[in-house]
C-alpha positions as a Markdown table, in Angstrom:
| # | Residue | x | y | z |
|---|---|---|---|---|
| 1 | Unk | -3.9 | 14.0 | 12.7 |
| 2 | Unk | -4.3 | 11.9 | 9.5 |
| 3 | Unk | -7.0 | 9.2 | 9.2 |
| 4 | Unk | -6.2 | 6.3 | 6.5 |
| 5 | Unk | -8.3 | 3.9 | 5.5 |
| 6 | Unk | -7.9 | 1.1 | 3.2 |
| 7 | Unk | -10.0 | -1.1 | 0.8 |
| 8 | Unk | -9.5 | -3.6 | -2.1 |
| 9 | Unk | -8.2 | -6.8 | -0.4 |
| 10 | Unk | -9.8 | -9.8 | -1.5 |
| 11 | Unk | -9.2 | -13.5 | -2.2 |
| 12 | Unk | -7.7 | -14.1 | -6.1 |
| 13 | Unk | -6.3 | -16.6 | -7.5 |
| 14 | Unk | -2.6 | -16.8 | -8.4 |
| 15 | Unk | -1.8 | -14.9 | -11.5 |
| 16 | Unk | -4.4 | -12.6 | -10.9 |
| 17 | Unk | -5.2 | -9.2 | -9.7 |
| 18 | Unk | -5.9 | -6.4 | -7.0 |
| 19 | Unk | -5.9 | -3.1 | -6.3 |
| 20 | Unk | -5.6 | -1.6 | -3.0 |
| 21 | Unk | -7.3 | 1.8 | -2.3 |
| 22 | Unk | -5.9 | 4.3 | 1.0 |
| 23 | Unk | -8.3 | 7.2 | 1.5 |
| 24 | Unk | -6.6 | 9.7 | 3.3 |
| 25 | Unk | -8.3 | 12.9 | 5.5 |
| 26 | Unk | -7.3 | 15.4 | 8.1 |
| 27 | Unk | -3.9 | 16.5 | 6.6 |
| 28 | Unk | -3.2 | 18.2 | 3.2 |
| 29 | Unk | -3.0 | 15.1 | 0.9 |
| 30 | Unk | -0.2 | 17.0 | -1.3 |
| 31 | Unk | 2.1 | 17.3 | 1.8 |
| 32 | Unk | 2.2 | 13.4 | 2.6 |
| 33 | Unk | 4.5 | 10.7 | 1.7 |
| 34 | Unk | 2.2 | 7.6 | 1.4 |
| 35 | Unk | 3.4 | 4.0 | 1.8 |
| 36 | Unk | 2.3 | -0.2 | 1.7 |
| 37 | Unk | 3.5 | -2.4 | 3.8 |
| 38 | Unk | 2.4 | -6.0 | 4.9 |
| 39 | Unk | 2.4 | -8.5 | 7.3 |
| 40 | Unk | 2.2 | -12.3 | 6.3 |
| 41 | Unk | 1.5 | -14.8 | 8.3 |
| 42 | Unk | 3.9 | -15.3 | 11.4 |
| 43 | Unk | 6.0 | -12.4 | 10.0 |
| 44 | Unk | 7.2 | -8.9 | 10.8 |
| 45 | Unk | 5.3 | -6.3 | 8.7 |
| 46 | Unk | 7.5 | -5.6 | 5.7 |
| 47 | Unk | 7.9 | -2.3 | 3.8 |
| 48 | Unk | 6.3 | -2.8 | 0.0 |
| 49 | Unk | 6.2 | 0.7 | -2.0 |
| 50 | Unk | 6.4 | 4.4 | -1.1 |
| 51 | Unk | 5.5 | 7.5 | -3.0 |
| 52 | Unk | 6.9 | 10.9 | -1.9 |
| 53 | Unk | 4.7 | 14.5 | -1.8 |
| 54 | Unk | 6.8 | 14.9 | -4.6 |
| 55 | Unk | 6.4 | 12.2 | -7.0 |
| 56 | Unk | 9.4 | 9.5 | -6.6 |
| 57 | Unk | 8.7 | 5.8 | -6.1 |
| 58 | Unk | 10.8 | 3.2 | -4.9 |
| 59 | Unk | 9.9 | -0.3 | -4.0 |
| 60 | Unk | 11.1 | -3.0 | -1.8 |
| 61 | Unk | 12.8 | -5.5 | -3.3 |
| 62 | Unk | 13.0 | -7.4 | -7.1 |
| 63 | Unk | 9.8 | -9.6 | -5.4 |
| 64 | Unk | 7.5 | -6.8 | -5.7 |
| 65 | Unk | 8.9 | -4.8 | -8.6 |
| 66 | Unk | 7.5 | -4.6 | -12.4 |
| 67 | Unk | 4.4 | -6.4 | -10.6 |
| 68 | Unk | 3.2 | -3.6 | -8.0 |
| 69 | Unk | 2.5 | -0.1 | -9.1 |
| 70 | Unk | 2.3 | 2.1 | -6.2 |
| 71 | Unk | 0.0 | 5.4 | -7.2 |
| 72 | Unk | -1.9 | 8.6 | -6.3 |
| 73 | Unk | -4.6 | 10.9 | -7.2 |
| 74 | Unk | -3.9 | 14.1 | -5.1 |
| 75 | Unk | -7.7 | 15.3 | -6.4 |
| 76 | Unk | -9.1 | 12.4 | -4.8 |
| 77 | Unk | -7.2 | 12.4 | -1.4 |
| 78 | Unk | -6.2 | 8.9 | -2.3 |
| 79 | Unk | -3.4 | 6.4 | -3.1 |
| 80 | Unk | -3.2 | 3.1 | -4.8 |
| 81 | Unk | -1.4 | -0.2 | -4.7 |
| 82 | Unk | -2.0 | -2.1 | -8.3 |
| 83 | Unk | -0.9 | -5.4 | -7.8 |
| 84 | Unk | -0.5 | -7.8 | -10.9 |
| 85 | Unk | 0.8 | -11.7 | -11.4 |
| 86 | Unk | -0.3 | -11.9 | -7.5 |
| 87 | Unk | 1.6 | -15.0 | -6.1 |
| 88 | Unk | 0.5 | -17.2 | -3.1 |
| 89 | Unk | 3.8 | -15.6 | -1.3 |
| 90 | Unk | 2.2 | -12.0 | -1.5 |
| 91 | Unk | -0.6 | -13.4 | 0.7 |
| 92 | Unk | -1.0 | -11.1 | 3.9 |
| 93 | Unk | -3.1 | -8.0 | 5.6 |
| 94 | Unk | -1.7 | -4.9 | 3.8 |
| 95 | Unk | -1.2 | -1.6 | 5.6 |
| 96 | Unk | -1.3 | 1.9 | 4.2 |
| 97 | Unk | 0.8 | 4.3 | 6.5 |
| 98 | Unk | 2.0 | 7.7 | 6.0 |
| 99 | Unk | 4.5 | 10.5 | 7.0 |
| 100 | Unk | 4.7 | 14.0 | 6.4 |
| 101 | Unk | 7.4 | 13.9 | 3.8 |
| 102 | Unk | 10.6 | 12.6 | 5.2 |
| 103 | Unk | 9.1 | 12.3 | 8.6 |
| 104 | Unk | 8.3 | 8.9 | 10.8 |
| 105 | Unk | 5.5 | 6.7 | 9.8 |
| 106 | Unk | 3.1 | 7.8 | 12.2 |
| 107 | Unk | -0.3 | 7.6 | 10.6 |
| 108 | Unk | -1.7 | 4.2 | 9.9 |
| 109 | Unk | -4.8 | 2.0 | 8.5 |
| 110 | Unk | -6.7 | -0.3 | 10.1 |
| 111 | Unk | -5.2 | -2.8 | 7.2 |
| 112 | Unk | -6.8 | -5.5 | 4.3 |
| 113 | Unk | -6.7 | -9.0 | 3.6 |
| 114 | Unk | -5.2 | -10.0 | 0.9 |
| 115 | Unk | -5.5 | -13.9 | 0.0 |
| 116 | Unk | -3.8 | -15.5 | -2.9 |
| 117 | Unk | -5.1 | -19.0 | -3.5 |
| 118 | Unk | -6.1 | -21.5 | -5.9 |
């Protein structure tokens, strides 16, 4: 069993801001393939950024890409979401989740706010 939890969300102003933290236990950190999504308002949860066991990234789509930098620091059991030129669209409760490599998404956080308002 994996436990995930999540910190970081806030309220910024456009332009601005965040990173997201995902503390991971019960699992060895180095064989887990971690992963942001997010749910806005009176939407589906949508897939953000993933980064393998093994290194790769990859990111949703062109709305997310050169402004989100998805992260980890295998010594800290952790993983990151850096998320810069926030715009009022990227408002939503963030999720971290995780698989065991390639395998289903089966391990979630309890999720974060994140607000992006003037």
């Amino acid at each position: 069993q994996v436990q995930l939890v999540e910190s970081g969300g806030g309220l910024v102003q456009p332009g601005g801001s965040l990173r997201l933290s995902c503390a991971a236990s019960g699992r060895p950190f180095n064989t887990l393939t971690l992963a942001w999504f997010r749910q806005a308002p009176g939407k589906d949860r949508e897939f953000v950024a993933q980064m393998r066991w093994d290194g790769p990234t990859s990111y949703s789509t062109d709305s997310v890409k050169g402004r989100f930098t998805i992260s980890r620091d295998n010594a800290k059991n952790t993983g990151y979401l850096q998320m810069n030129s926030l715009k009022p669209e990227d408002t939503g409760v963030y999720y971290c989740s995780a698989r065991i490599k390639l395998g289903p998404f089966d391990y979630w956080g309890q999720g974060t706010q994140v607000t992006v308002s003037s």
